[in-house]
Biopython code that builds the backbone (N, CA, C, O; Angstrom):
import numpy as np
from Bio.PDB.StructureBuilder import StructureBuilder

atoms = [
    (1, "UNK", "N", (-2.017, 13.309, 37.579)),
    (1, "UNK", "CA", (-0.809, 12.517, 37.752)),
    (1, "UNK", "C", (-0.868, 11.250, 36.897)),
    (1, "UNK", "O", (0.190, 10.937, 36.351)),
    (2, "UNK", "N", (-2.212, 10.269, 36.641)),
    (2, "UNK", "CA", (-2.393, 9.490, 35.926)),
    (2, "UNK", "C", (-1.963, 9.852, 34.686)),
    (2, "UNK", "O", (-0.968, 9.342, 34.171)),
    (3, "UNK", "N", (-2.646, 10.712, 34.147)),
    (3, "UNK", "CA", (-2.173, 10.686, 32.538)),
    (3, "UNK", "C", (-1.111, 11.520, 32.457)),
    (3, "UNK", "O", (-1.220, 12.060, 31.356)),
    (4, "UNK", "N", (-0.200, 11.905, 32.972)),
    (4, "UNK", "CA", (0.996, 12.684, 33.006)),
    (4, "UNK", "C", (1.786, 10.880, 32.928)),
    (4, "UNK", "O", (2.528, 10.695, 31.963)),
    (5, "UNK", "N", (1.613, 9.832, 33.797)),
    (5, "UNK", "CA", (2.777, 8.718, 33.810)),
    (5, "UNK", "C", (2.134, 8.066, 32.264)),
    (5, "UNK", "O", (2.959, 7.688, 31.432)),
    (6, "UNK", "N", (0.704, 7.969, 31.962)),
    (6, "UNK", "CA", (0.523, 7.244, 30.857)),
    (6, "UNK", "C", (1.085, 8.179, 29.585)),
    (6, "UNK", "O", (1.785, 7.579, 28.769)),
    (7, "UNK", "N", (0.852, 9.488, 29.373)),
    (7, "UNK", "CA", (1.483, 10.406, 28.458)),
    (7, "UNK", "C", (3.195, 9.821, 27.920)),
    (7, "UNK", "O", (3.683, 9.672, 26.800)),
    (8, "UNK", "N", (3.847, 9.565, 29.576)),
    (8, "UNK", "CA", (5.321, 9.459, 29.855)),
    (8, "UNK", "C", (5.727, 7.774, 29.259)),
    (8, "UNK", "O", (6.723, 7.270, 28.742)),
    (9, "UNK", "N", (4.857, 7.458, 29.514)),
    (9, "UNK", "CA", (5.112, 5.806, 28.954)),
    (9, "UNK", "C", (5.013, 5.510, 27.468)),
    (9, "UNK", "O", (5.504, 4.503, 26.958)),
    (10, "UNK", "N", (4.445, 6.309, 26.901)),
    (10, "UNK", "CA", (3.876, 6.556, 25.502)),
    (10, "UNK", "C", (4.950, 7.559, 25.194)),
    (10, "UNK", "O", (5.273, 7.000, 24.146)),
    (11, "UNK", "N", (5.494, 8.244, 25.233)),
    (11, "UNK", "CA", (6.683, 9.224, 24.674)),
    (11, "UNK", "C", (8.007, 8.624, 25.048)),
    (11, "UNK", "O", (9.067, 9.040, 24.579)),
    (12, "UNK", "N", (7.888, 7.314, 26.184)),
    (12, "UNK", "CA", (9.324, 6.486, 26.149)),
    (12, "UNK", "C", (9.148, 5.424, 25.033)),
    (12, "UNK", "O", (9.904, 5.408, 24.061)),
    (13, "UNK", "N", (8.356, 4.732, 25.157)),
    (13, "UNK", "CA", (8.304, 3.754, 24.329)),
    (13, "UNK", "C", (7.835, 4.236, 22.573)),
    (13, "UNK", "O", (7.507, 3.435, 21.698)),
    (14, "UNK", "N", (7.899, 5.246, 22.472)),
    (14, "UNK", "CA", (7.051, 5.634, 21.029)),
    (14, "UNK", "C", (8.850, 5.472, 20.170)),
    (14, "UNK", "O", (8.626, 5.381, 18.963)),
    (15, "UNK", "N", (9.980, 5.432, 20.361)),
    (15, "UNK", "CA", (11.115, 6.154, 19.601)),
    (15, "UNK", "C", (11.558, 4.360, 19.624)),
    (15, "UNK", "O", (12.050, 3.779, 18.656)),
    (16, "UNK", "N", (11.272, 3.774, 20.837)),
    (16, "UNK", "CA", (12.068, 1.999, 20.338)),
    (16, "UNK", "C", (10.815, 1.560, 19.543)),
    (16, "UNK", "O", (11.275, 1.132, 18.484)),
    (17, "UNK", "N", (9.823, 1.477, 19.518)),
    (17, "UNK", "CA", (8.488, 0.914, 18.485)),
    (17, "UNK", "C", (8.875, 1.735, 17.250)),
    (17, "UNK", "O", (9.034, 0.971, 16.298)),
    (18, "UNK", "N", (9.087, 3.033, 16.920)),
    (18, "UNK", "CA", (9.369, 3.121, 15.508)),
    (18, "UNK", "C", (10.469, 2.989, 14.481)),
    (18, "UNK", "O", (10.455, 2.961, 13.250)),
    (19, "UNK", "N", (11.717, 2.895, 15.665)),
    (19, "UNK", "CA", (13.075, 2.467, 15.425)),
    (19, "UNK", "C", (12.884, 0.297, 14.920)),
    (19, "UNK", "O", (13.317, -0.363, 13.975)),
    (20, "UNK", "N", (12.301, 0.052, 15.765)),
    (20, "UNK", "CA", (11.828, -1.553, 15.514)),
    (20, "UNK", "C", (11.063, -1.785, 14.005)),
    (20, "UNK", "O", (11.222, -2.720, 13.221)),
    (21, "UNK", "N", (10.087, -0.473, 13.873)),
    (21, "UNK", "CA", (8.979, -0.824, 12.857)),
    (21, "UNK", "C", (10.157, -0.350, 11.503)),
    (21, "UNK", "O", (10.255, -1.032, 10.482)),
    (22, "UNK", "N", (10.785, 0.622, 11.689)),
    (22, "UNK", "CA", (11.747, 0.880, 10.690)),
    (22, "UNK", "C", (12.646, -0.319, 10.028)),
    (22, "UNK", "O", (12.578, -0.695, 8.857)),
    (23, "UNK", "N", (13.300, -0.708, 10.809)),
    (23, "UNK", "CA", (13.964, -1.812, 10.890)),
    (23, "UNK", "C", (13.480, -3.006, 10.515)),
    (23, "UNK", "O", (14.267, -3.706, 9.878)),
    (24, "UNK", "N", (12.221, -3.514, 10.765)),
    (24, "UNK", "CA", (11.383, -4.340, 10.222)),
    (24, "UNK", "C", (11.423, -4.517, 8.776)),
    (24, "UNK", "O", (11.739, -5.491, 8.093)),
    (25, "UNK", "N", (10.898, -2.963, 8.374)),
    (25, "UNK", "CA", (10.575, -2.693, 7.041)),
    (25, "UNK", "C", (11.981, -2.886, 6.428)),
    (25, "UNK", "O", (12.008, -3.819, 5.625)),
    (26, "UNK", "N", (12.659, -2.514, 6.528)),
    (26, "UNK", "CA", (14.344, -2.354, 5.880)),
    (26, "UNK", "C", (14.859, -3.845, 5.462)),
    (26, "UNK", "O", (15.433, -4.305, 4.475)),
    (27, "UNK", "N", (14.276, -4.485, 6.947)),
    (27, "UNK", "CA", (14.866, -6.218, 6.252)),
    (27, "UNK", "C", (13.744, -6.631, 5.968)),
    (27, "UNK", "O", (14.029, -7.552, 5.203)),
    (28, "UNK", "N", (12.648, -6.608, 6.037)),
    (28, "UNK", "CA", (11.587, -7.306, 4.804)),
    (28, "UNK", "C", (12.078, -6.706, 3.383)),
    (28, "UNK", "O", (12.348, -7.493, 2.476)),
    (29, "UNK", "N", (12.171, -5.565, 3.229)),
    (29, "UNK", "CA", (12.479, -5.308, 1.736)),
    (29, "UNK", "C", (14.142, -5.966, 0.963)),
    (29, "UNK", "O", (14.458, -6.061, -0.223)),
    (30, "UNK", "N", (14.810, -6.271, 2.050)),
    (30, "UNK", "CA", (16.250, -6.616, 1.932)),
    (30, "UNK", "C", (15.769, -8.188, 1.070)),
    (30, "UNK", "O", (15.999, -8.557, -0.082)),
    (31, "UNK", "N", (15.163, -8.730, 1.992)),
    (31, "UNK", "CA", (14.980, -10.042, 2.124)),
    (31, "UNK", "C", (14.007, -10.342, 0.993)),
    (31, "UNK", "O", (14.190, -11.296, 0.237)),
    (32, "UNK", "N", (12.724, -9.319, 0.860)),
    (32, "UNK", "CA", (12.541, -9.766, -0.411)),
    (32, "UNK", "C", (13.233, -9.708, -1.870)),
    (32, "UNK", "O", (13.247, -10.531, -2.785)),
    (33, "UNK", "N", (13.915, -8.162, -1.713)),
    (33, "UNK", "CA", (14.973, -7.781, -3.054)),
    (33, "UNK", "C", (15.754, -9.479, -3.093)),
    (33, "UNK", "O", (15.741, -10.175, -4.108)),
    (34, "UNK", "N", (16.283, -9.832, -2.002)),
    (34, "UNK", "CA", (17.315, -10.957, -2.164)),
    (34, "UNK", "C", (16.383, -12.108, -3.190)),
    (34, "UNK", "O", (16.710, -12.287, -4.363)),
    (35, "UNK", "N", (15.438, -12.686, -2.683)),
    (35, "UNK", "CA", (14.748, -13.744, -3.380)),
    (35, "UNK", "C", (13.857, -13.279, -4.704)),
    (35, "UNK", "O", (13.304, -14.115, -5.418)),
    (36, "UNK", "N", (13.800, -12.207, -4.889)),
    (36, "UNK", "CA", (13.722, -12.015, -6.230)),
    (36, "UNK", "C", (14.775, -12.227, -7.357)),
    (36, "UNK", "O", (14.680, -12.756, -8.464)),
    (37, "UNK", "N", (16.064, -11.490, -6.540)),
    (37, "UNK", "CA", (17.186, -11.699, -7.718)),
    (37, "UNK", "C", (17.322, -12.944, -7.685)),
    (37, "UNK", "O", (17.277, -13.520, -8.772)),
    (38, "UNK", "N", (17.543, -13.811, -6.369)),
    (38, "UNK", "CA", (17.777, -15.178, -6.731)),
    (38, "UNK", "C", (16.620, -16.197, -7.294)),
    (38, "UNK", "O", (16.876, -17.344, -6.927)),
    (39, "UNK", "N", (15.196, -16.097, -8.228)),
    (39, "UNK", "CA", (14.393, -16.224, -8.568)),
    (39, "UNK", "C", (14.634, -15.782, -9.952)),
    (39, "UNK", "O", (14.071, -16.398, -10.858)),
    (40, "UNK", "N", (15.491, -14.673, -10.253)),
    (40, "UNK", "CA", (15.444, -13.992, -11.337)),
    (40, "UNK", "C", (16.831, -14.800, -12.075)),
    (40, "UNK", "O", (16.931, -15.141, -13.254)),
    (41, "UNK", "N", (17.610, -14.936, -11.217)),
    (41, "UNK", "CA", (19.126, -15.364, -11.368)),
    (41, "UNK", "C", (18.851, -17.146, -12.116)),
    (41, "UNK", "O", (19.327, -17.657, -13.130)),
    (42, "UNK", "N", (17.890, -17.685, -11.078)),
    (42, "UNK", "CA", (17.485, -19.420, -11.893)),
    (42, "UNK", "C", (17.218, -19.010, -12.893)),
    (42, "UNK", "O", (17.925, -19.347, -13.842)),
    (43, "UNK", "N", (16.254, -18.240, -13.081)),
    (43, "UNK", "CA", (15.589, -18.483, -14.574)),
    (43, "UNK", "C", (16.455, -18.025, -15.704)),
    (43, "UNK", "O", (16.311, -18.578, -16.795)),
    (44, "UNK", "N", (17.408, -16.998, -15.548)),
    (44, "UNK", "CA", (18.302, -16.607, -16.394)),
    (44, "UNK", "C", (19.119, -18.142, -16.825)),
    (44, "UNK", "O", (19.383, -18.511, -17.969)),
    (45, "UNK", "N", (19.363, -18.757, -15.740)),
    (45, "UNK", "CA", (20.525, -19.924, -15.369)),
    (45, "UNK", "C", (19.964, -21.147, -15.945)),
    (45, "UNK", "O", (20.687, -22.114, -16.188)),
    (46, "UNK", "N", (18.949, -21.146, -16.130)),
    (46, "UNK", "CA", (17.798, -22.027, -16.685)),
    (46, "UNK", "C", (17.704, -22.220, -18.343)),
    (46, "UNK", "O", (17.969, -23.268, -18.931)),
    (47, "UNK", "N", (17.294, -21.047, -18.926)),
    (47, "UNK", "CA", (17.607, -20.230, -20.197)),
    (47, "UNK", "C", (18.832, -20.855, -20.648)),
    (47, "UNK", "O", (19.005, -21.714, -21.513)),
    (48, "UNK", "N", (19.648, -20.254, -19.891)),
    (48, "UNK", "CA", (21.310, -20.386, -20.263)),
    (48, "UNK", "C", (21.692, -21.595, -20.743)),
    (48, "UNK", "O", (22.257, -21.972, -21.770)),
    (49, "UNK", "N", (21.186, -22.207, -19.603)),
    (49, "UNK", "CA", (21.338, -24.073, -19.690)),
    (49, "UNK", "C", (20.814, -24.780, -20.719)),
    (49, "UNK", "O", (21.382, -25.770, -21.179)),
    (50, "UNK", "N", (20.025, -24.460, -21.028)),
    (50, "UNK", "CA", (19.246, -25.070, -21.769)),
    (50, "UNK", "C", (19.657, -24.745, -23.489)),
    (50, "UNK", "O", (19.867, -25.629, -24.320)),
    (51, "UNK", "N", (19.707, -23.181, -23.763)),
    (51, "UNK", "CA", (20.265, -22.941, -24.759)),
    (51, "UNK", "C", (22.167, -23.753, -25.110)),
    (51, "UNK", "O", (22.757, -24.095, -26.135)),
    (52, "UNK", "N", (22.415, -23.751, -24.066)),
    (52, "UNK", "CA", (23.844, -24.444, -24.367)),
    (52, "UNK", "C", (23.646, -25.864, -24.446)),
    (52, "UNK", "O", (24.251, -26.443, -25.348)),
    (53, "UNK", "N", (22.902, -26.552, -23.661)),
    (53, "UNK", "CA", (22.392, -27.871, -24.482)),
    (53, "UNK", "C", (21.328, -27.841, -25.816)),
    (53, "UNK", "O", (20.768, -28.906, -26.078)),
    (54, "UNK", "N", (21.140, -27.084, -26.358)),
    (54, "UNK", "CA", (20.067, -26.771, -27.925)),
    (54, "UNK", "C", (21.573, -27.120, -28.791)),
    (54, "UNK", "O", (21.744, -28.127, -29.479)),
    (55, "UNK", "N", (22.788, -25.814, -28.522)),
    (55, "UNK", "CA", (23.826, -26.141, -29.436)),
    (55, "UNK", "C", (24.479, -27.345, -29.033)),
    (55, "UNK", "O", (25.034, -28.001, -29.913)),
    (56, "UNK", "N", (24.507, -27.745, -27.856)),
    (56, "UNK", "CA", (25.464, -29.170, -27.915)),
    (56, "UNK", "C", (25.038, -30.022, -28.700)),
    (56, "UNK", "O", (25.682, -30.556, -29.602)),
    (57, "UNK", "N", (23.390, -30.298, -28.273)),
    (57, "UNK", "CA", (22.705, -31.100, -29.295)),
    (57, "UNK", "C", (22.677, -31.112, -30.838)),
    (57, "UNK", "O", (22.426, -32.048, -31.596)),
    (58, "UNK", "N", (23.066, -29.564, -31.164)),
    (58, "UNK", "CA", (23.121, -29.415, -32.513)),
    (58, "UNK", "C", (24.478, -29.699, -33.283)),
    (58, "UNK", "O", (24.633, -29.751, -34.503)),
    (59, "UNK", "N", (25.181, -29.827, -32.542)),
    (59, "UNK", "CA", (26.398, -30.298, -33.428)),
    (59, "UNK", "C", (26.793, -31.803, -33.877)),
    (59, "UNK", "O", (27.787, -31.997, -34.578)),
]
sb = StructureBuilder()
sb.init_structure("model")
sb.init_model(0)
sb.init_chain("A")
sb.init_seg("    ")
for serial, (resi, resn, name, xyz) in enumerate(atoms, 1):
    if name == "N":
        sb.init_residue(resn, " ", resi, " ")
    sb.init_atom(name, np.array(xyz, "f"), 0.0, 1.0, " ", f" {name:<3s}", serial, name[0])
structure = sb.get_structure()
């Protein structure tokens, strides 16, 4: 009877722990994709800036 309720506790809780761990993973990767592009996006913006002050300066 013991390991029939511990078996039962472990086959309820096994489907919300991997639904959670899924989910986890989905917005860590969200969240990192996000701060990469916006990491990627300065430095483009950076570049940009800078080259358009090279020609301002040059005229």
């Amino acid at each position: 009877m013991l390991e029939n309720f511990w078996a039962n506790a472990a086959y309820s809780l096994a489907p919300t722990v991997l639904i959670g761990l899924i989910f986890w993973f989905v917005m860590r990767s969200i969240f990192r994709a996000d701060r990469t592009e916006r990491k990627v996006y300065n430095e483009i913006e950076a570049q940009e800036r800078a080259k358009f002050e090279a020609e301002r300066a040059a005229k």
